[in-house]
C-alpha positions in Angstrom: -13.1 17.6 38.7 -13.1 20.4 36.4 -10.0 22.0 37.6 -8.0 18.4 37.4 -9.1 17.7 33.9 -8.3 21.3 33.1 -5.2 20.8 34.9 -4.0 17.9 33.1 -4.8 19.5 29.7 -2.2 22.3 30.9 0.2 19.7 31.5 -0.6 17.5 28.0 0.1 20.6 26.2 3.6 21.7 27.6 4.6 18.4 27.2 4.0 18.0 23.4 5.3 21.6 23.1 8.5 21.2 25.0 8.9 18.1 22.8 8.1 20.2 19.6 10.5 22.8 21.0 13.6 19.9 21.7 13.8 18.5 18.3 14.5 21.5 15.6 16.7 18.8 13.9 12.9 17.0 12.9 11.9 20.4 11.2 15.1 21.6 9.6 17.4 18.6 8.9 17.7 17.6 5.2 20.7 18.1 2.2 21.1 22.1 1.8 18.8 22.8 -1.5 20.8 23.1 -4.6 21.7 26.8 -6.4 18.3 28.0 -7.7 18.9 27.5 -11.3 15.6 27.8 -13.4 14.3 23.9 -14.4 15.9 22.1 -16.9 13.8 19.4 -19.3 16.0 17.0 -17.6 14.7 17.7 -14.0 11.1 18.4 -15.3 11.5 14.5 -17.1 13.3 13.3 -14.4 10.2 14.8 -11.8 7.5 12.8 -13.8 9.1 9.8 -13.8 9.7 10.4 -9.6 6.3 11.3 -9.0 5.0 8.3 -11.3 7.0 5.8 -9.6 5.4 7.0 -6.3 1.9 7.1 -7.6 1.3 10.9 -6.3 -1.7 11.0 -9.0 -3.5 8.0 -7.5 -4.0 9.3 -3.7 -4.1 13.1 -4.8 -6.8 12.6 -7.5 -11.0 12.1 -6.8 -12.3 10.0 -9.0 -13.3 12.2 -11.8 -11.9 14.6 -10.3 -8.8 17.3 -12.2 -5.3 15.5 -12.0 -3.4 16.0 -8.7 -6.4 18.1 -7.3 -6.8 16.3 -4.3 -10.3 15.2 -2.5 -9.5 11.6 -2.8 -11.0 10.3 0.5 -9.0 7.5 2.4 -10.7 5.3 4.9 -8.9 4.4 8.3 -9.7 2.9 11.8 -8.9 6.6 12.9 -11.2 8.4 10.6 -11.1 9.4 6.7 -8.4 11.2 5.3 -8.8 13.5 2.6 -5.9 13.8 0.3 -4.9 17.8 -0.5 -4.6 19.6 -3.9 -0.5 19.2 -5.1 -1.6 21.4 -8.4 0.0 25.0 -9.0 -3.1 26.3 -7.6 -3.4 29.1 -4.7 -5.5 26.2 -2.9 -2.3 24.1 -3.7 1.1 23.8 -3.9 0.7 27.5 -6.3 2.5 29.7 -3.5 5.1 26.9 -1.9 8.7 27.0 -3.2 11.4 23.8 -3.7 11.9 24.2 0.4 8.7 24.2 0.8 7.8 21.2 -0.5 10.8 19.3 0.5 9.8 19.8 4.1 6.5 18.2 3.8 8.2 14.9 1.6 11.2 15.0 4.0 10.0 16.2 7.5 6.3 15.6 7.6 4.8 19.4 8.0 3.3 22.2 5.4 4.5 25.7 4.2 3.0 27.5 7.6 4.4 24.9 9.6 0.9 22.6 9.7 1.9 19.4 11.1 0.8 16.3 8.4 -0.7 13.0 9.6 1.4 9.9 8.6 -1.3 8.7 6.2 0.7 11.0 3.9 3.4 8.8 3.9 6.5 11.6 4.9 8.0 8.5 7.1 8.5 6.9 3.8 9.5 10.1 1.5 11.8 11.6 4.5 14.5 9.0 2.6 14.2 10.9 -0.5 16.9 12.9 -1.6 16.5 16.7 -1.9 17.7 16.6 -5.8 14.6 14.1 -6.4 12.7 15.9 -4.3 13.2 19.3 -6.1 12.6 17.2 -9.4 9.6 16.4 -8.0 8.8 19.9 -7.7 9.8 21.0 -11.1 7.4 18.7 -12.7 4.3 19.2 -10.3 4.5 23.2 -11.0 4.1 22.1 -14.4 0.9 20.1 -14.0 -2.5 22.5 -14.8 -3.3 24.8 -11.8 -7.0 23.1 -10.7 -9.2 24.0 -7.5 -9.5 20.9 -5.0 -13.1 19.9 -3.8 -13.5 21.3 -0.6 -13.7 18.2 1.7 -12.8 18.0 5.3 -10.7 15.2 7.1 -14.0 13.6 9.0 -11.4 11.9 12.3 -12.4 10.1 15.3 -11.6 11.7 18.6 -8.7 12.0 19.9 -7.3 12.0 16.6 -8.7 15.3 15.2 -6.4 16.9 17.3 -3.6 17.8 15.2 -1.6 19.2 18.1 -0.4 14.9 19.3 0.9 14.4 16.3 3.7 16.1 18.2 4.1 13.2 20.8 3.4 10.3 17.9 6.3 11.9 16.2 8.8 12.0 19.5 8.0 8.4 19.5 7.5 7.1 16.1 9.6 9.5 13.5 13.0 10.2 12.8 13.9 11.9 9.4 17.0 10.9 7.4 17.6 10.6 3.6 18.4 7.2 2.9 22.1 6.0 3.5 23.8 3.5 0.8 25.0 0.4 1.9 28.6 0.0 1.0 28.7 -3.8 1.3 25.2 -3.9 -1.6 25.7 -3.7 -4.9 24.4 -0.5 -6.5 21.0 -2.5 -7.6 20.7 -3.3 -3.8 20.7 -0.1 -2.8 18.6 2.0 -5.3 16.1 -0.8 -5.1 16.5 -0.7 -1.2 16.2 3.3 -2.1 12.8 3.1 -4.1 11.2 0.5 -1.7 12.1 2.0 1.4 11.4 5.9 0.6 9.3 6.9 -2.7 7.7 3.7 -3.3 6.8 3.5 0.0 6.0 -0.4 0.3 6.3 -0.7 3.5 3.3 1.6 4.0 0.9 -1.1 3.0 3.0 -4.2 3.6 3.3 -3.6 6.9 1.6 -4.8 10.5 0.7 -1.4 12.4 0.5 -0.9 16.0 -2.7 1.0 17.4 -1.5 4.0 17.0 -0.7 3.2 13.3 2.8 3.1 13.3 4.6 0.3 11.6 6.3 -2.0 13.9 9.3 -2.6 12.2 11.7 -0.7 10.1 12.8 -2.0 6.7 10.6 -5.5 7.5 7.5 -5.6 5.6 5.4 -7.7 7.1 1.8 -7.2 6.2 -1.1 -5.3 7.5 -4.6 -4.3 6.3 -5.1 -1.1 3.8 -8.1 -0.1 2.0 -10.3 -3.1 3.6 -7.2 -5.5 1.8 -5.2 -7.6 3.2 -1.4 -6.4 2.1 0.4 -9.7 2.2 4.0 -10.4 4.1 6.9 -9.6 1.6 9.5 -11.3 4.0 7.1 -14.9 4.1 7.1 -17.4 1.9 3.5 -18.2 3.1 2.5 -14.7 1.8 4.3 -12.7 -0.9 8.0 -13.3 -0.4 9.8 -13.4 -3.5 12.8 -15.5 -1.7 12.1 -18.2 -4.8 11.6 -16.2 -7.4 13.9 -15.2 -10.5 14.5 -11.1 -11.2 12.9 -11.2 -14.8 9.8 -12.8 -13.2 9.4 -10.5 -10.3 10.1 -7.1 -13.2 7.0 -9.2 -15.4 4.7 -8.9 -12.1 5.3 -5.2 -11.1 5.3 -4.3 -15.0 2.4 -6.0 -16.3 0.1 -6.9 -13.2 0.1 -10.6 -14.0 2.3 -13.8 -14.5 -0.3 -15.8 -16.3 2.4 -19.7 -17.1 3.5 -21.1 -14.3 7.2 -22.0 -13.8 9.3 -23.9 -10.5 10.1 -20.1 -10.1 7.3 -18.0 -10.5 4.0 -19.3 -10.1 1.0 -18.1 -11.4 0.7 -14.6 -9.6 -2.3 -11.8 -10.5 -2.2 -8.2 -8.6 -5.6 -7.2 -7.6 -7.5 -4.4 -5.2 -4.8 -1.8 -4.3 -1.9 -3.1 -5.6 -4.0 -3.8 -9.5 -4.2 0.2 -8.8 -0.2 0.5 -7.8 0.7 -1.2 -11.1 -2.0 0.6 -13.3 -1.5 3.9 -12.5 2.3 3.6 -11.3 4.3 0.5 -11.6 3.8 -0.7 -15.1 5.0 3.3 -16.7 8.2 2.9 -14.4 11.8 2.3 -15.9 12.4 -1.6 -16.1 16.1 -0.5 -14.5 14.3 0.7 -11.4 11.8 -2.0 -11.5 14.4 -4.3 -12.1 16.7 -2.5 -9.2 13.5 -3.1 -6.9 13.0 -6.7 -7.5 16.9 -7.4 -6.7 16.1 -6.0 -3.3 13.2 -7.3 -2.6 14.4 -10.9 -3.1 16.5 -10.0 -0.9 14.9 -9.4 2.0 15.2 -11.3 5.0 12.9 -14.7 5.2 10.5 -14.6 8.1 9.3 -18.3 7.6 6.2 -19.7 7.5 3.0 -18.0 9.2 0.8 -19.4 11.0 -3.0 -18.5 11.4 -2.9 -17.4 15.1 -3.3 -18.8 18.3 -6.2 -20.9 17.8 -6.7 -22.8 14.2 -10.4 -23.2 13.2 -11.2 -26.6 10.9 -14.1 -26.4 8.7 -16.4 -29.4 9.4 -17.3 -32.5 7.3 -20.8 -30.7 7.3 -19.1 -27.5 5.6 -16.7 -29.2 3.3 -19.2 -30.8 1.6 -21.6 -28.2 1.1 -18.5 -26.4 0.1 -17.5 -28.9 -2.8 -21.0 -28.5 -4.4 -21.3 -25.1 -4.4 -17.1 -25.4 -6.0 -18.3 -27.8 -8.5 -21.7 -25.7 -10.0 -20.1 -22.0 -9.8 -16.0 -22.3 -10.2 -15.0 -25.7 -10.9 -15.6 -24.9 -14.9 -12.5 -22.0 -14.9 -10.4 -23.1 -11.5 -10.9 -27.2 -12.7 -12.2 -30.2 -11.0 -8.9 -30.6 -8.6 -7.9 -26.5 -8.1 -5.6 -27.2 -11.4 -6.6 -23.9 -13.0 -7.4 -23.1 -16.6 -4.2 -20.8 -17.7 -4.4 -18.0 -18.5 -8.1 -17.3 -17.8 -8.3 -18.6 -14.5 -5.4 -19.2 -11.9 -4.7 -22.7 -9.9 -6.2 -22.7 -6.4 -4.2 -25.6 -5.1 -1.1 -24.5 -3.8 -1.9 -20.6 -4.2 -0.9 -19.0 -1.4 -3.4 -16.4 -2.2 -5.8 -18.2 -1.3 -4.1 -20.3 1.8 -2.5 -17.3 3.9 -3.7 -16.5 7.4 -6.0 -13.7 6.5 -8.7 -14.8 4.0 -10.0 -10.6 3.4 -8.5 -11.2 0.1 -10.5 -14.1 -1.4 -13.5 -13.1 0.2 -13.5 -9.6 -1.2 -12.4 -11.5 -4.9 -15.6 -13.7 -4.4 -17.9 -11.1 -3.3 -16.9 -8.3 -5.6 -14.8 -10.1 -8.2 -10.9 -10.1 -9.1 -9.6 -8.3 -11.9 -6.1 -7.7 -12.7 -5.0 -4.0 -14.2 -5.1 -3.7 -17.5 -1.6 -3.0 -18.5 0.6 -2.6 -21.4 1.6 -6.0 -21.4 -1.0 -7.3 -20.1 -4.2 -4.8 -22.0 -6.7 -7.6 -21.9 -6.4 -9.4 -18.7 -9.3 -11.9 -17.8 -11.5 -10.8 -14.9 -13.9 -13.0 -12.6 -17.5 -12.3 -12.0 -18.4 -11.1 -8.1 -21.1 -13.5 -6.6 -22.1 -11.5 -3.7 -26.2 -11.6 -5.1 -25.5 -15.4 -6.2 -24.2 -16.3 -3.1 -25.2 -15.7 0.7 -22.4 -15.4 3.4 -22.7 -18.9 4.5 -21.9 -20.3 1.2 -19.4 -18.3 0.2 -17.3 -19.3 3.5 -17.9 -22.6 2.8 -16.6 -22.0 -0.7 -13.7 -21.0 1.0 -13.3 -23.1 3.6 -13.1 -26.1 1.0 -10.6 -24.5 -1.1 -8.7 -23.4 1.8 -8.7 -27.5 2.6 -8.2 -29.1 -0.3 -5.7 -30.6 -2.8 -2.7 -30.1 -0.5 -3.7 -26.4 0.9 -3.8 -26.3 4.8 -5.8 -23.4 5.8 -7.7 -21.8 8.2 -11.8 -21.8 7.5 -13.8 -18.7 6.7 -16.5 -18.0 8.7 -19.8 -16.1 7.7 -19.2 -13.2 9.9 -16.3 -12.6 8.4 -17.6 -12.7 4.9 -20.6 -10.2 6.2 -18.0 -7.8 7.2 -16.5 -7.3 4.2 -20.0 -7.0 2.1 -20.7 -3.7 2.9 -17.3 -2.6 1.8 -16.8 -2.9 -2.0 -14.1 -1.7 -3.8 -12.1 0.4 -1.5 
């Protein structure tokens, strides 16, 4: 038995190096780099903006941590990730040059050729180009140089072993800078450009397969990140933005929050991840790029409605009603007698699709832990609600649910207790 398993091991590991040694194009393709000029303000200014836009500082910063120092730990069904240290620093980026860091956006691996998991998005940033990418550069080697926290990726096995990434890239990866298309208009396709690549959307708005590669290209259509539920952006059910005006969708990603409802927009609030995308990111980017973004993603294709799966589970007339009293003594007073909403304190529940899509994670994790929109520019006060995860037990809160999933037009799913426990003993992210 020994010999076979040894045997088979021998075989594994030719494979994934044969298929390592047939595709140079995946570690060398990419624009040839530009003449090496020293940076310019422009590129440096042009670099922040870049790296703003893709929220580099919130994945590559502990909390409390130095700026860009890495240690920021992220949970995954494979294990936790640990972000590394992008700083000047000789246990960062101090020693790589403009190459160097354009093969890790644009081909996935590090300076010594260290092969990077996909939770670094590189499937995403391989569509950058290499004169962003260099901009990039120029404005990290300014940052102050900082020593990461020595943390260690903590992985499940099979997944600690860095050497399959080789076969999950044969199958899953192709680099290539993103390609205009001719028949868009240029605020299609820089939009299409910032969503697809640097913004990387997709990588939380999108369903996964087991190995935790998306399942479609260019089609966000939701998946689970950070214990949150990433809604569809192609569903109208979801977060599709098919209905919505440009100025309204810019107002979202700027501020956080649409707070007066309109035929167009209705009341919309970002919370959890994305609250974090448009604190730290979103709401400090250009209003022409936010702008160009919004223009694409109205445009993308409409997947029609969603339903909840295979089998639909009605709350009872048992749960319902024990549902409408606990509604009526803890959220009737902000959300109103009949889901109407108190604007701008509290948003409607009837007709939020918040609240009705297929996956309830999100308004569980709002009642348990609360729901806060990002304090933003325009938007530096935002109103907040209070968790109830001491107030209320798991049963009650998914009967909470389950009435507000039912009532006053909205056609959802119930919530069930177990799925409120599993979410209790992961707050925040």
């Amino acid at each position: 038995m020994r010999t076979l398993l040894l045997a088979v091991a021998a075989i594994l590991l030719v494979t994934l190096l044969t298929l390592w040694r047939l595709t140079p194009a995946d570690r060398e393709i990419g624009e040839a780099p530009p003449p090496a000029y020293p940076p310019s303000a422009d590129s440096i200014e042009r670099g922040r903006q870049l790296v703003t836009l893709g929220d580099c500082r919130g994945c590559h910063t502990a909390r409390g941590g130095a700026p860009f120092a890495g240690g920021y730990a992220i949970p995954t069904p494979f294990g936790t990730f640990v972000t590394p240290n992008i700083t000047p620093d000789t246990t960062g980026i101090g020693s790589w040059s403009a190459t160097d860091f354009w093969h890790a956006l644009h081909s996935g691996y590090t300076k010594n050729g260290t092969l990077l998991y996909p939770t670094f998005p590189y499937t995403n940033f391989t569509k950058i180009s290499r004169r962003d990418a260099d901009a990039m550069y120029d404005y990290l080697r300014t940052i102050p140089p900082a020593a990461g926290p020595k943390r260690v990726q903590n992985l499940a096995f099979p997944y600690n072993h860095r050497l399959l990434l080789i076969a999950w890239r044969w199958l899953f990866f192709r680099p290539g800078v993103y390609e205009p298309d001719s028949t868009r208009s240029a605020d299609w396709n820089r939009g299409a450009y910032l969503v697809q690549g640097l913004g990387h959307c997709s990588a939380c708005h999108e369903a996964r397969n087991a190995l935790g590669a998306v399942q479609s290209k260019h089609n966000p259509a939701g998946g689970l990140v950070l214990n949150w539920y990433a809604p569809a952006l192609t569903s109208p059910r979801e977060a599709g933005l098919h209905e919505w005006r440009v100025p309204d969708i810019l107002t979202l990603l700027k501020t956080g929050q649409i707070a007066s409802a309109s035929a167009s927009a209705p009341h919309a609030t970002t919370m959890g991840p994305m609250g974090e995308v448009v604190y730290g990111s979103l709401q400090y980017t250009r209003d022409d790029d936010l702008r160009a973004m919004a223009v694409y993603l109205k445009s993308l294709p409409d997947t029609g409605p969603r339903s909840g799966g295979l089998f639909r589970f009605t709350a009872t007339a048992a749960t319902l009603s024990s549902g409408h009293e606990i509604y009526d003594k803890h959220c009737a007073q902000c959300h109103g007698d009949n889901g109407e909403g108190r604007s701008p304190a509290a948003p409607p529940l009837a007709g939020n699709r918040a609240v009705t899509m297929s996956s309830a994670v999100n308004p569980v994790r709002i009642v348990l832990f609360g729901g806060y929109a990002p304090g933003t520019g325009g938007n530096p006060r935002p109103f907040g609600m209070p968790p109830y995860l001491l107030a209320l037990g798991d049963e009650q809160i998914a009967a909470v649910l389950s009435f507000v999933r039912a009532s006053w037009g909205n056609d959802a799913p119930r919530v069930s207790g177990d799925e409120v426990a599993r979410n209790r003993g992961t707050p925040l992210f």
